[in-house]
C-alpha positions in Angstrom: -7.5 9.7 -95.6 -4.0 9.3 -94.5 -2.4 6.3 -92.2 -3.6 5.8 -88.9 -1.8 8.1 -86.5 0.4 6.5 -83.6 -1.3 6.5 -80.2 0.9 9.2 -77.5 1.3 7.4 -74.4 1.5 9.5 -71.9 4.3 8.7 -69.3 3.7 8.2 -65.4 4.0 10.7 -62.8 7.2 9.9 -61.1 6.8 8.9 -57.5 7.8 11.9 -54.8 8.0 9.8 -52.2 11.9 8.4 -51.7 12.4 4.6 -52.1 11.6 2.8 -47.9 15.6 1.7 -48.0 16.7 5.3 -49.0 14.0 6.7 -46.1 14.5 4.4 -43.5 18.3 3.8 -43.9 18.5 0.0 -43.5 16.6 -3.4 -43.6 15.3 -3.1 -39.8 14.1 0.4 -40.5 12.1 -0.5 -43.7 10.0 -2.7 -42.0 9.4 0.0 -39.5 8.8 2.7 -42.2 6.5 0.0 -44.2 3.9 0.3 -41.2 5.3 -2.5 -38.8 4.8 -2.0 -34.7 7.3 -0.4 -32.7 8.9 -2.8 -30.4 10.8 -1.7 -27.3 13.8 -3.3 -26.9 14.2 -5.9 -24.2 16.2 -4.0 -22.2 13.6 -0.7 -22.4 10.6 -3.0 -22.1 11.7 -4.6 -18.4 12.5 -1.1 -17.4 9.0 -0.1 -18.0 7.4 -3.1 -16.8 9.9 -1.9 -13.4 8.7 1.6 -13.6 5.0 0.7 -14.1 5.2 -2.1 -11.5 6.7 0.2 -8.5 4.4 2.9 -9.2 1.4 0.4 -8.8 2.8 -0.5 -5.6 3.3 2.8 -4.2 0.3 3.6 -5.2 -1.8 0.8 -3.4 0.7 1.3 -0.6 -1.0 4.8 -0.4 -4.3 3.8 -0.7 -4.1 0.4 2.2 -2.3 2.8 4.4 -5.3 4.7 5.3 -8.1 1.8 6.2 -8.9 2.3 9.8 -8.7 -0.1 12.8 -12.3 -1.1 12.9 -11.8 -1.2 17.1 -10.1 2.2 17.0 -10.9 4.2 14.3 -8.6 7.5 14.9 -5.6 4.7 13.9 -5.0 3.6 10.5 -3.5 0.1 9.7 -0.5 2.1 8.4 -0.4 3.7 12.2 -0.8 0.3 13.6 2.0 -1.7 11.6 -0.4 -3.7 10.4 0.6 -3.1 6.7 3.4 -4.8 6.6 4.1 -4.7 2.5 2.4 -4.0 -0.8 3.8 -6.0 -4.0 2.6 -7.2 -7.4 3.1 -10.6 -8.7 2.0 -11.7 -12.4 0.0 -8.4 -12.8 -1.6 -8.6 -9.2 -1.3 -6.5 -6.2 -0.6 -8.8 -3.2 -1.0 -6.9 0.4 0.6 -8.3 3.3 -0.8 -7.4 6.8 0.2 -8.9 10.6 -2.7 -8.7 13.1 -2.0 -7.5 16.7 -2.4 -11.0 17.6 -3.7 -14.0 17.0 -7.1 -14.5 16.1 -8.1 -10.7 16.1 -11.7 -10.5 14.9 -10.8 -6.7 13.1 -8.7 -8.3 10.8 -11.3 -9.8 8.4 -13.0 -6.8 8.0 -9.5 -4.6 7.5 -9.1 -7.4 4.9 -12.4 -6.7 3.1 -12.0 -2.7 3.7 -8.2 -3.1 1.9 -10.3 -5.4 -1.0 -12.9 -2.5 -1.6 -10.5 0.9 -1.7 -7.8 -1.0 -3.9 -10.6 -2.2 -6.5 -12.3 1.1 -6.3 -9.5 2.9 -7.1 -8.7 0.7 -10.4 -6.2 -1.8 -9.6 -7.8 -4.7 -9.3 -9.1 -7.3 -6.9 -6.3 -7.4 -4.6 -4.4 -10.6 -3.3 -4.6 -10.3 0.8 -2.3 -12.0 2.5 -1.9 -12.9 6.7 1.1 -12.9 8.1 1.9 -14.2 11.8 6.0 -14.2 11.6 7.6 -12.1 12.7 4.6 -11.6 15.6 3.0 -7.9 15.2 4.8 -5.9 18.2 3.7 -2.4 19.7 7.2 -1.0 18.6 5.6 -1.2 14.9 3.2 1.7 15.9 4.2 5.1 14.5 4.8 8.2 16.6 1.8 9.6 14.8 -0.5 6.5 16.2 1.3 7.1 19.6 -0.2 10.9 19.4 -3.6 9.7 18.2 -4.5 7.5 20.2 -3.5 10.1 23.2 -5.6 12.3 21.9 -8.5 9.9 21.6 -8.2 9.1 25.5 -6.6 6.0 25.1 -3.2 5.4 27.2 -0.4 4.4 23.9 2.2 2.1 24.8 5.5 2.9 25.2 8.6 2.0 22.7 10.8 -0.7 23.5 8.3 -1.2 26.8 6.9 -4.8 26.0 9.5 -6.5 28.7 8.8 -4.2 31.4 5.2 -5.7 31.2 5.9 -8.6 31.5 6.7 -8.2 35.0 4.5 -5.7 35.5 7.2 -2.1 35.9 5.0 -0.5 33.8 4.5 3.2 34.5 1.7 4.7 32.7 0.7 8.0 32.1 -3.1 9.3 32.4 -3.8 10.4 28.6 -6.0 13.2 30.4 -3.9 14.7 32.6 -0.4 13.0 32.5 0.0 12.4 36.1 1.9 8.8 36.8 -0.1 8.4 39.5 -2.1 5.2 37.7 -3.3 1.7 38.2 -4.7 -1.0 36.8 -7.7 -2.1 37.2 -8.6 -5.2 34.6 -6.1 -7.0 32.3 -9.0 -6.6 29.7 -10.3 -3.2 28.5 -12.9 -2.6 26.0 -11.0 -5.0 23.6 -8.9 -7.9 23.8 -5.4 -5.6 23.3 -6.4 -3.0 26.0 -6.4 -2.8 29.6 -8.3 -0.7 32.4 -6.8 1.8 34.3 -7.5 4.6 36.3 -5.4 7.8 37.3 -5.3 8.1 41.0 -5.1 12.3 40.4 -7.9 12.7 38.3 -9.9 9.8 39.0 -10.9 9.5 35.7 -10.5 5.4 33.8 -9.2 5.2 30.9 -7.8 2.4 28.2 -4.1 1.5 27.7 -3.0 0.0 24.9 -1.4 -2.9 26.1 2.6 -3.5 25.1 3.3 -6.5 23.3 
């Protein structure tokens, strides 16, 4: 038998894929096309923490405003003033709300209402915050309180009015049947921030929120 016959090597398929450098075009990009994260730049990363941030708050903003006044239910805290401003600090919504006035029993429970809606709704336990300064005032009250409470029998207080009680020039309307013809009768109505009256046309009592 003849020599041993040389072994054929058989030569490797070439690889289709182009070289990282050639496909990503530069060291930077490599590392990207080698499987690395994509990090947003500093500059695109704040803007999306900005973006994600105010949406939060408007959305908690939206949610807060429409708690109710447990004392007058028709009224939201947003219809009130009360919620004064919705922010989030280190990844936590913090709500700011003014009571009517000092000491006002409603406010703990509009504190644990605000607690419940804004961790139903996914964003977390909420920070709630009091504050007393600048004092709550009736001017804070939206037009659309001002119609509500009309509508629910209850006297609203005027804009820009709170001096003119003080010395008692108040003219009040009956929310029944808007004569002037009215009185007082208590300083105190059925809560702490209302007074009796009673419309000397109708003869029917009502509640007037108080001016402050």
């Amino acid at each position: 038998m003849g020599g041993a016959r040389g072994v054929r090597k058989t030569p490797p398929a070439p690889d289709p894929s182009p070289p990282l450098a050639s496909l990503a075009g530069g060291g930077e990009k490599t590392a990207m096309a080698a499987g690395a994260a994509v990090q947003p730049s500093p500059g695109e990363e704040g803007d999306g923490r900005s973006r994600s941030e105010a949406d939060i708050r408007e959305r908690a903003w939206r949610i807060a405003a429409q708690v109710e006044d447990p004392e007058i239910p028709v009224l939201t805290i947003e219809d009130l003033g009360v919620l004064r401003e919705v922010r989030v600090v280190d990844g936590v919504v913090e709500i700011i709300i003014t009571p009517t006035y000092s000491g006002c029993p409603a406010m703990q429970l509009i504190a644990l209402n605000i607690e419940t809606v804004i961790e139903d709704a996914g964003l977390g336990l909420p920070r709630i915050m009091t504050s007393l300064s600048p004092a709550w005032t009736t001017d804070w009250m939206s037009e659309a309180g001002r119609e509500k409470l009309k509508a629910y029998g209850i006297a609203p207080p005027q804009p820009g009015s709170g001096r003119r009680a003080l010395f008692g020039e108040e003219a009040v309307a009956c929310p029944r049947c808007g004569s002037m013809q009215t009185k007082q009768i208590s300083e105190f109505g059925s809560t702490a921030c209302k007074a009796l009256w009673r419309c000397e046309a109708c003869g029917e009592p009502f509640d007037y929120f108080k001016c402050l």
